[in-house]
N, CA, C and O atoms as a Maestro MAE file, in Angstrom:
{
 s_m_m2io_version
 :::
 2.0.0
}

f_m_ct {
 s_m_title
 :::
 protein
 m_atom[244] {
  # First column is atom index #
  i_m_mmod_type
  r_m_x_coord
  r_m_y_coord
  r_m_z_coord
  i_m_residue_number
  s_m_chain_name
  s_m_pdb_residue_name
  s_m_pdb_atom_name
  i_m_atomic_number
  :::
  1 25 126.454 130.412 170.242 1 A "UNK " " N  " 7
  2 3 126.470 131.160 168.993 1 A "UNK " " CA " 6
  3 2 127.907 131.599 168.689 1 A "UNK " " C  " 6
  4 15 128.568 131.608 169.727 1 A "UNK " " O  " 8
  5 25 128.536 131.929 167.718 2 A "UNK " " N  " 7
  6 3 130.157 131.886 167.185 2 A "UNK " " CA " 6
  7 2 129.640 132.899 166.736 2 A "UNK " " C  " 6
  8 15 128.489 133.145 166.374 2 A "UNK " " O  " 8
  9 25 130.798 133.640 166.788 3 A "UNK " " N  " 7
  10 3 130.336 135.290 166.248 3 A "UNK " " CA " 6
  11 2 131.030 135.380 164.656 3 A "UNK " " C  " 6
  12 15 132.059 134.847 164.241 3 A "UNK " " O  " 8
  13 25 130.302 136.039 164.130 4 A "UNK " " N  " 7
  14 3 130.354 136.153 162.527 4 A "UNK " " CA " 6
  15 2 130.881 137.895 162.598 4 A "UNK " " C  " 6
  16 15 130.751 138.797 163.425 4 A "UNK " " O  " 8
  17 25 131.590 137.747 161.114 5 A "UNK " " N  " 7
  18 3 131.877 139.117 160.730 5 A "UNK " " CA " 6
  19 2 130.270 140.045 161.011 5 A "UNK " " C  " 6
  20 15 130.345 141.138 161.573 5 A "UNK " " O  " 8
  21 25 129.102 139.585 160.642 6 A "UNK " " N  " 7
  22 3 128.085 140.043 160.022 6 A "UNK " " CA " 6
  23 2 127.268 141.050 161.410 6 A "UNK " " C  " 6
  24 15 126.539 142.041 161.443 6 A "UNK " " O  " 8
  25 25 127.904 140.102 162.455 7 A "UNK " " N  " 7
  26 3 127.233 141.030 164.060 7 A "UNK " " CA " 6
  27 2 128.408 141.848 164.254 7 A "UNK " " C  " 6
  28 15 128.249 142.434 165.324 7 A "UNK " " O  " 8
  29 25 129.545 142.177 163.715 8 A "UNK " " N  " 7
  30 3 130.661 143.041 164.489 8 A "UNK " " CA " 6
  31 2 129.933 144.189 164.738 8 A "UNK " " C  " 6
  32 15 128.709 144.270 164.632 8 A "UNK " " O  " 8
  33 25 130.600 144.978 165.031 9 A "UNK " " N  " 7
  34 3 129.946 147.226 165.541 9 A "UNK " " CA " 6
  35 2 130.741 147.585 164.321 9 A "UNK " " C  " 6
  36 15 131.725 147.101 163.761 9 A "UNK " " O  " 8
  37 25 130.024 148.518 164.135 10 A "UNK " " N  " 7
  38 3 130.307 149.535 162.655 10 A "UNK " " CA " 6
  39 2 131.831 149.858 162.655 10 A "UNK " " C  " 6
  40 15 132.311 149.836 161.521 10 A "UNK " " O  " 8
  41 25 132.579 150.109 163.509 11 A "UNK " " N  " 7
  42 3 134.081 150.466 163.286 11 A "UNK " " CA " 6
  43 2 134.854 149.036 163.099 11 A "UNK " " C  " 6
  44 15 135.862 148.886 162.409 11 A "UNK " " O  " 8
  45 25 134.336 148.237 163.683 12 A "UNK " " N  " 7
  46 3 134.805 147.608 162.736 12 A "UNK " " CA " 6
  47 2 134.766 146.630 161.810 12 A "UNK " " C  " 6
  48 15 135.662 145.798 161.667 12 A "UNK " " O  " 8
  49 25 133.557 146.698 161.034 13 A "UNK " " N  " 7
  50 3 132.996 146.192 159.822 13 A "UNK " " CA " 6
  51 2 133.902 147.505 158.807 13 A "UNK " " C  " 6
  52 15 134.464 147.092 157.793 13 A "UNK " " O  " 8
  53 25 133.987 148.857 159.098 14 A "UNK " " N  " 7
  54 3 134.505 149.563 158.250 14 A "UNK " " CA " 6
  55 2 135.951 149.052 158.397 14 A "UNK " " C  " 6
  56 15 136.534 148.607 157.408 14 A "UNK " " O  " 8
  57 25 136.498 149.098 159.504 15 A "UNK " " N  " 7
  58 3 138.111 148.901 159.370 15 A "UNK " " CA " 6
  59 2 138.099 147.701 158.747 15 A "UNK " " C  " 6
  60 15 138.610 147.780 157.630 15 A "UNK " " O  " 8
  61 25 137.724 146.641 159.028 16 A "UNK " " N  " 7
  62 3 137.686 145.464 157.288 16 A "UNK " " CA " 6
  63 2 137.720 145.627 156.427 16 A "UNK " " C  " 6
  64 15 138.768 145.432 155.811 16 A "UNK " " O  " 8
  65 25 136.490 146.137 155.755 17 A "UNK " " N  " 7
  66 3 136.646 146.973 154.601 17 A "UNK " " CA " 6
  67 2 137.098 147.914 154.015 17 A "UNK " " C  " 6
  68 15 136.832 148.140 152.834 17 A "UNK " " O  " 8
  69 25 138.050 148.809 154.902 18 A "UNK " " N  " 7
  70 3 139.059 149.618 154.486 18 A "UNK " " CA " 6
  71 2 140.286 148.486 154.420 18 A "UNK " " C  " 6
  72 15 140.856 148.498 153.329 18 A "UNK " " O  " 8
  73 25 140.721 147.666 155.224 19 A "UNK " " N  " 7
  74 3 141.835 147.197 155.127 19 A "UNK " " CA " 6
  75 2 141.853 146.032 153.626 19 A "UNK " " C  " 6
  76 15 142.813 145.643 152.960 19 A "UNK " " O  " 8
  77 25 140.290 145.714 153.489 20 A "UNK " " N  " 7
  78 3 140.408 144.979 151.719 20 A "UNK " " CA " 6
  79 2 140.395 145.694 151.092 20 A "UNK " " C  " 6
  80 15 141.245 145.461 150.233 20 A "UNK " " O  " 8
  81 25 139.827 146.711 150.888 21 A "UNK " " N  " 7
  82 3 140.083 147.484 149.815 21 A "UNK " " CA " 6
  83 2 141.451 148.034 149.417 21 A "UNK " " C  " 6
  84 15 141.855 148.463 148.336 21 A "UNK " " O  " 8
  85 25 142.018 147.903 150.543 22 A "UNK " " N  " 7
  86 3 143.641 148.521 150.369 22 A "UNK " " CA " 6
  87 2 144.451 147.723 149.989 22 A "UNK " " C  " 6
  88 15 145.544 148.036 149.516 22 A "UNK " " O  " 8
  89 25 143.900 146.185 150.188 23 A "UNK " " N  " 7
  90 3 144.987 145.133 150.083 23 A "UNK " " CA " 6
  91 2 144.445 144.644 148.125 23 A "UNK " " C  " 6
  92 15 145.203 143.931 147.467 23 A "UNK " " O  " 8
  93 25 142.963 145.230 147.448 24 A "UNK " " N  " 7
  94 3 142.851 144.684 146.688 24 A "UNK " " CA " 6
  95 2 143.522 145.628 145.542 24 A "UNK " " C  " 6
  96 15 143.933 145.101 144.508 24 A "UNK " " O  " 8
  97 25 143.641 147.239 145.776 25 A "UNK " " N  " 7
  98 3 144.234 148.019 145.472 25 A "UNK " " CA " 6
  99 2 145.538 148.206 145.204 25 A "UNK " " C  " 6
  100 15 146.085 148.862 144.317 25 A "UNK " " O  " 8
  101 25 145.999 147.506 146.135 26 A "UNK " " N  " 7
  102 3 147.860 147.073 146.058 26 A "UNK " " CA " 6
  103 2 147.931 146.009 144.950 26 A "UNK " " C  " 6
  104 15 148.583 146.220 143.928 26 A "UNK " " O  " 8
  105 25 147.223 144.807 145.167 27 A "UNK " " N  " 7
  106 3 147.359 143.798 143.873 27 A "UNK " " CA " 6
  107 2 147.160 144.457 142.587 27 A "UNK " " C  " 6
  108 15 147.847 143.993 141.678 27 A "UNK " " O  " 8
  109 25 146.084 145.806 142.173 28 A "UNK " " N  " 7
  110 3 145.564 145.843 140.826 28 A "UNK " " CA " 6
  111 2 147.125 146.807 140.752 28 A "UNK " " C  " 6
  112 15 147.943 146.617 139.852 28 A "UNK " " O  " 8
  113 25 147.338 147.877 141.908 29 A "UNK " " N  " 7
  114 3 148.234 148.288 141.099 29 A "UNK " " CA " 6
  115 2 149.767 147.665 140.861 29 A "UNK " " C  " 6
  116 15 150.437 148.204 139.980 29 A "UNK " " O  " 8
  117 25 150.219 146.804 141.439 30 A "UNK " " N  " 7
  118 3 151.132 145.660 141.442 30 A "UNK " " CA " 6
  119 2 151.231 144.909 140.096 30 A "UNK " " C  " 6
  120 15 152.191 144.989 139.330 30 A "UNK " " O  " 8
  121 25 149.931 144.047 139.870 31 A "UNK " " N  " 7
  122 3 149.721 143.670 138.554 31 A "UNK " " CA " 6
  123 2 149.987 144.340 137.421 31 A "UNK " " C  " 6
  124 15 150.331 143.687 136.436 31 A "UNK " " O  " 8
  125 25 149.870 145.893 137.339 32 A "UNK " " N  " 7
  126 3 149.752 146.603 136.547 32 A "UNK " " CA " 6
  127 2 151.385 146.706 136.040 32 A "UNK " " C  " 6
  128 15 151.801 146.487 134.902 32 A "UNK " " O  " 8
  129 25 152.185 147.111 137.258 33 A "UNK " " N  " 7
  130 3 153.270 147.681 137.247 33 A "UNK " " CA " 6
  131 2 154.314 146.624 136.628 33 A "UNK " " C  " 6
  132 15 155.266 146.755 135.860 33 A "UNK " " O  " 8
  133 25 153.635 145.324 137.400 34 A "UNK " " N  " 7
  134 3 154.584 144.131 136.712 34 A "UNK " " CA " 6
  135 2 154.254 143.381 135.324 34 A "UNK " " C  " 6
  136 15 154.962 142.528 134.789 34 A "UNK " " O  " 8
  137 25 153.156 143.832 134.908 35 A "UNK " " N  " 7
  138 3 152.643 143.187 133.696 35 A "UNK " " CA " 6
  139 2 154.105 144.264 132.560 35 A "UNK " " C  " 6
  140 15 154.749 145.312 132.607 35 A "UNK " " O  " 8
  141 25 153.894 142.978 131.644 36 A "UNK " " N  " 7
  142 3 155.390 143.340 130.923 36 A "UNK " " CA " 6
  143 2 154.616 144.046 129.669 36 A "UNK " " C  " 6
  144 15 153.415 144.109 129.406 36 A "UNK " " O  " 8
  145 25 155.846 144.586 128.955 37 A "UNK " " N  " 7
  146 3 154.955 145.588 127.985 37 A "UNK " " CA " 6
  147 2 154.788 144.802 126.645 37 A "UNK " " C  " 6
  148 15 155.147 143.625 126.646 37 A "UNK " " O  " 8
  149 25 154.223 145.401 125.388 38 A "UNK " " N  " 7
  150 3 153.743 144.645 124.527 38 A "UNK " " CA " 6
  151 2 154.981 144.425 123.910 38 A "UNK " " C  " 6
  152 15 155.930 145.202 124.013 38 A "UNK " " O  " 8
  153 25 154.991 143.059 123.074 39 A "UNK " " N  " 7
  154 3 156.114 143.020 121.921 39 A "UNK " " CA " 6
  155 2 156.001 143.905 120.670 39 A "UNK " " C  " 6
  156 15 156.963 144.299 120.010 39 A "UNK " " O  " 8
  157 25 154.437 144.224 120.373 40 A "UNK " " N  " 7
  158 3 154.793 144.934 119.100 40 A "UNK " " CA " 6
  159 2 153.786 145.684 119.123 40 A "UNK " " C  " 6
  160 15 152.809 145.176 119.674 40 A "UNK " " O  " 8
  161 25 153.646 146.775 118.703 41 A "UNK " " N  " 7
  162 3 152.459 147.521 118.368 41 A "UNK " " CA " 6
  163 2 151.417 147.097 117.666 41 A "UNK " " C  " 6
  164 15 150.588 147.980 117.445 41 A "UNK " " O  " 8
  165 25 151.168 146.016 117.229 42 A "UNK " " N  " 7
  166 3 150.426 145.832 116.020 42 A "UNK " " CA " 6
  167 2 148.579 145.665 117.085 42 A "UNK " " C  " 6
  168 15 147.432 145.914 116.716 42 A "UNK " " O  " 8
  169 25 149.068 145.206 118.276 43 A "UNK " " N  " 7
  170 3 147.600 144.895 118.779 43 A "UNK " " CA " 6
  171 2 146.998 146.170 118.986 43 A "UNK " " C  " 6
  172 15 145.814 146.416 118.753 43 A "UNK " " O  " 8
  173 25 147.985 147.112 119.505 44 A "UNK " " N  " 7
  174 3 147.536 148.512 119.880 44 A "UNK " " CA " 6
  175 2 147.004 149.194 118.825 44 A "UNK " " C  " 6
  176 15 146.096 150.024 118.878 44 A "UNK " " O  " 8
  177 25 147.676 148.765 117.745 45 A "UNK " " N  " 7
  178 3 147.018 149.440 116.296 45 A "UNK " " CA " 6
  179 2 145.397 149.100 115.832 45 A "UNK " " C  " 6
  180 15 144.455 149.817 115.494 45 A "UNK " " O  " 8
  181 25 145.568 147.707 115.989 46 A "UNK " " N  " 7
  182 3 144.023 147.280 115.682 46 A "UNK " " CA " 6
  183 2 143.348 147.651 116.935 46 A "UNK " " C  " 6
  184 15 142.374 148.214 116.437 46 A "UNK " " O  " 8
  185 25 143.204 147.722 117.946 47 A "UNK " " N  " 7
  186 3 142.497 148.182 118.955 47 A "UNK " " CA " 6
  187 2 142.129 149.512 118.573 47 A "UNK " " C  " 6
  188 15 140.916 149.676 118.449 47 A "UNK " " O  " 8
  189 25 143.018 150.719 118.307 48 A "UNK " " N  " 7
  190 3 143.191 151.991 118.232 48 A "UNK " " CA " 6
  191 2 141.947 151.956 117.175 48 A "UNK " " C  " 6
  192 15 140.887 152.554 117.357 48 A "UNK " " O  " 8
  193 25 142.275 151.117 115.988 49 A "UNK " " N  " 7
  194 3 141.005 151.077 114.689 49 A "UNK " " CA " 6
  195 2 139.862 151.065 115.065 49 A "UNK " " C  " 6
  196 15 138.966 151.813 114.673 49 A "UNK " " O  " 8
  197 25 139.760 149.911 116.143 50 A "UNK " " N  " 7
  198 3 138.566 149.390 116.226 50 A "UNK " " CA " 6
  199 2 137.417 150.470 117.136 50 A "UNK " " C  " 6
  200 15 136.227 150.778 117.077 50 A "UNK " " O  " 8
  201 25 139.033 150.894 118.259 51 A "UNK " " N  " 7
  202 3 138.185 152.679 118.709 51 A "UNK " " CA " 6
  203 2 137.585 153.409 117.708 51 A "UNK " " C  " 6
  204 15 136.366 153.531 117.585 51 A "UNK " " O  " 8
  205 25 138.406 153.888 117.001 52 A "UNK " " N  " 7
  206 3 137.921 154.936 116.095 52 A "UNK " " CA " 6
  207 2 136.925 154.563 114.683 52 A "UNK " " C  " 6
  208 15 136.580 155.419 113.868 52 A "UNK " " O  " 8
  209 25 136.547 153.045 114.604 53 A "UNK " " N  " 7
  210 3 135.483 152.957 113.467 53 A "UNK " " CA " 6
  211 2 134.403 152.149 114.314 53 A "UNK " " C  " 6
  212 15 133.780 151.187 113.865 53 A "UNK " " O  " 8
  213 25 134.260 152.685 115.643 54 A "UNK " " N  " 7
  214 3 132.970 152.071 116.389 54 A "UNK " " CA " 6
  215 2 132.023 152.805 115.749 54 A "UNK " " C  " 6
  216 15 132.313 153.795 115.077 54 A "UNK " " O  " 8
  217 25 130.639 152.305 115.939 55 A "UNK " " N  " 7
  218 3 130.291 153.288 114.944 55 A "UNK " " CA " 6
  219 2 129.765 153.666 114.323 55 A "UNK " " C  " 6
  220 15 128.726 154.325 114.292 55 A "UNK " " O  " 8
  221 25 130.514 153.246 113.612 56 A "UNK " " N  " 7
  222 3 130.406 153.895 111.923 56 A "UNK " " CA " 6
  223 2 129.100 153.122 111.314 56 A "UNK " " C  " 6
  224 15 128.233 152.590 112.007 56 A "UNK " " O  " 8
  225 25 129.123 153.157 110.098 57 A "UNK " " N  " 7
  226 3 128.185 151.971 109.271 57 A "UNK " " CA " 6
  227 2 129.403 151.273 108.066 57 A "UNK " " C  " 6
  228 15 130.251 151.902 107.433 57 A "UNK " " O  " 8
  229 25 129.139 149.891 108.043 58 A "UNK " " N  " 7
  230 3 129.752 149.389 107.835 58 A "UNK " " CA " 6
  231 2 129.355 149.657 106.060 58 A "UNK " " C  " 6
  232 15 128.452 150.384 105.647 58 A "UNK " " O  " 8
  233 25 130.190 148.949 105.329 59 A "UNK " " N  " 7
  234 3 130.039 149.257 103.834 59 A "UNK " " CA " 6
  235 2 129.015 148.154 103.228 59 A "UNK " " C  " 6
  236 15 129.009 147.046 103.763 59 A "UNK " " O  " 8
  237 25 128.236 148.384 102.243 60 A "UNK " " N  " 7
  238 3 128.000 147.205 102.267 60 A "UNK " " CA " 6
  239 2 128.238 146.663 100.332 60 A "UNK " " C  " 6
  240 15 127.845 147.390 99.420 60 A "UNK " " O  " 8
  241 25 128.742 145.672 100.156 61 A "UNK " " N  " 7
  242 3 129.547 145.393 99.015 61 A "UNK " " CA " 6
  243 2 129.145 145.766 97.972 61 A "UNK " " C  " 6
  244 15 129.796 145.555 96.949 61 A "UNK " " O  " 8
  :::
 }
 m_bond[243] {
  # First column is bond index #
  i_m_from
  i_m_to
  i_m_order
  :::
  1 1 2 1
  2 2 3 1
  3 3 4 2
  4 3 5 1
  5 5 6 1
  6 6 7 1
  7 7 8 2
  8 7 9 1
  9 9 10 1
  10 10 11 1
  11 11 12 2
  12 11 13 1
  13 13 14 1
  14 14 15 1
  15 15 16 2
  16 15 17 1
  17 17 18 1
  18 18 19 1
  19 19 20 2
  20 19 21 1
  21 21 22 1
  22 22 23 1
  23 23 24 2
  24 23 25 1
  25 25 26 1
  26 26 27 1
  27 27 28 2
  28 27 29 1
  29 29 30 1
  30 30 31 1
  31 31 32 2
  32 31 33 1
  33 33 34 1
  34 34 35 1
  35 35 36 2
  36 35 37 1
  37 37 38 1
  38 38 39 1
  39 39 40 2
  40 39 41 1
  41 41 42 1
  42 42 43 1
  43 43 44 2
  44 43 45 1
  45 45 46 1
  46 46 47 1
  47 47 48 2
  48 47 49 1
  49 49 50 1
  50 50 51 1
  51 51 52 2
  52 51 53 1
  53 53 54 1
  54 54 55 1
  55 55 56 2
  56 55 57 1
  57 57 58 1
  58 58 59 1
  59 59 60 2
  60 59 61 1
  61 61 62 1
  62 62 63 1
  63 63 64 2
  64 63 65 1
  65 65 66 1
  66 66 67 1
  67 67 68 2
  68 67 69 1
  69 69 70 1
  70 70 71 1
  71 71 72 2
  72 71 73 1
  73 73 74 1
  74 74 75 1
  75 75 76 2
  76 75 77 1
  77 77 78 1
  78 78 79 1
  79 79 80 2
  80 79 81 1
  81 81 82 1
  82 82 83 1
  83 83 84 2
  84 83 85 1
  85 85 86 1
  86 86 87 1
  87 87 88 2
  88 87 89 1
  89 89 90 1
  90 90 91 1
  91 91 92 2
  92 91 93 1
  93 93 94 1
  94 94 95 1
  95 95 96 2
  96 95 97 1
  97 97 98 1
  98 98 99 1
  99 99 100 2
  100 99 101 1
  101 101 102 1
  102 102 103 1
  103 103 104 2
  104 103 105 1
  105 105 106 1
  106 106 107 1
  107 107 108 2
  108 107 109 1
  109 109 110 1
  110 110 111 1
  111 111 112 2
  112 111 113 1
  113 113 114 1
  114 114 115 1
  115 115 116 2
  116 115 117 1
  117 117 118 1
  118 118 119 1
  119 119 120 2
  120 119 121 1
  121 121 122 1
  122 122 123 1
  123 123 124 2
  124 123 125 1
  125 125 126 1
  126 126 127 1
  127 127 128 2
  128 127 129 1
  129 129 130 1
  130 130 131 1
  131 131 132 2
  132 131 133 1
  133 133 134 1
  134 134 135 1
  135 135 136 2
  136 135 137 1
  137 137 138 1
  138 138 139 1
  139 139 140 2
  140 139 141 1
  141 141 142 1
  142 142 143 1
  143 143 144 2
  144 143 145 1
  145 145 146 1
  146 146 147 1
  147 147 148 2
  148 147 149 1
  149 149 150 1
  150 150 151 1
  151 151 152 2
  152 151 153 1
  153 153 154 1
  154 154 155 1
  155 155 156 2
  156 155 157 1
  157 157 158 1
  158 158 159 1
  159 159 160 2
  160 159 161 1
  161 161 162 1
  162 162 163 1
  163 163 164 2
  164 163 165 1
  165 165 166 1
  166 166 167 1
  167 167 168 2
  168 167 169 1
  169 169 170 1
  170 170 171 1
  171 171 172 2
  172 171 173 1
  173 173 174 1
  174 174 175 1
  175 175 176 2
  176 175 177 1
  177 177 178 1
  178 178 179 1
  179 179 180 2
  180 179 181 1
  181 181 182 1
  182 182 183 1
  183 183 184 2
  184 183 185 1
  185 185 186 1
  186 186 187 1
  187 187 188 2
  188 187 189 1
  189 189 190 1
  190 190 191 1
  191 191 192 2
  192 191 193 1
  193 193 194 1
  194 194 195 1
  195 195 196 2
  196 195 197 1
  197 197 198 1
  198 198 199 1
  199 199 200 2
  200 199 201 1
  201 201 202 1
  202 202 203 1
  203 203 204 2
  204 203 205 1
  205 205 206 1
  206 206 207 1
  207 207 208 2
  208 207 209 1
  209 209 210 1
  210 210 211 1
  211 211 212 2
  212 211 213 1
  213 213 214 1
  214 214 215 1
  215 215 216 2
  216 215 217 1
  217 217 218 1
  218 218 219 1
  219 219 220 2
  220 219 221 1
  221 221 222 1
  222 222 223 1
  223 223 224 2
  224 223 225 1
  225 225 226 1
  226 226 227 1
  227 227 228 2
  228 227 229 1
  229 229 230 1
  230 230 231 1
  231 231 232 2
  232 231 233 1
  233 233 234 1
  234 234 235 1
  235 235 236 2
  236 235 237 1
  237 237 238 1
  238 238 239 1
  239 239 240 2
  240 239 241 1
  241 241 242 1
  242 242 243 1
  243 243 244 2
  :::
 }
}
């Protein structure tokens, strides 16, 4: 029988899963930091709209 993650002992099935979670945590905030900023406001604007007339009722002609 080859031993699988799935039979380890509880310390360390957790220390795995603490050590991915830390490593998936570093990428999101990595990504974040290196993602470049917008060229123009204009997407942020329509987004911002589209927040603030969720919603609503639309008109109708």
């Amino acid at each position: 029988m080859t031993p699988s993650f799935h039979s380890a002992d509880r310390p360390t099935h957790r220390r795995v899963m603490v050590v991915g979670l830390l490593f998936c945590s570093a990428f999101v905030v990595i990504s974040f930091w290196l993602r470049a900023p917008p060229e123009s406001g204009k997407v942020l604007v329509k987004a911002d709209r589209l927040v603030r007339t969720a919603g609503e009722a639309r008109k109708a002609n």
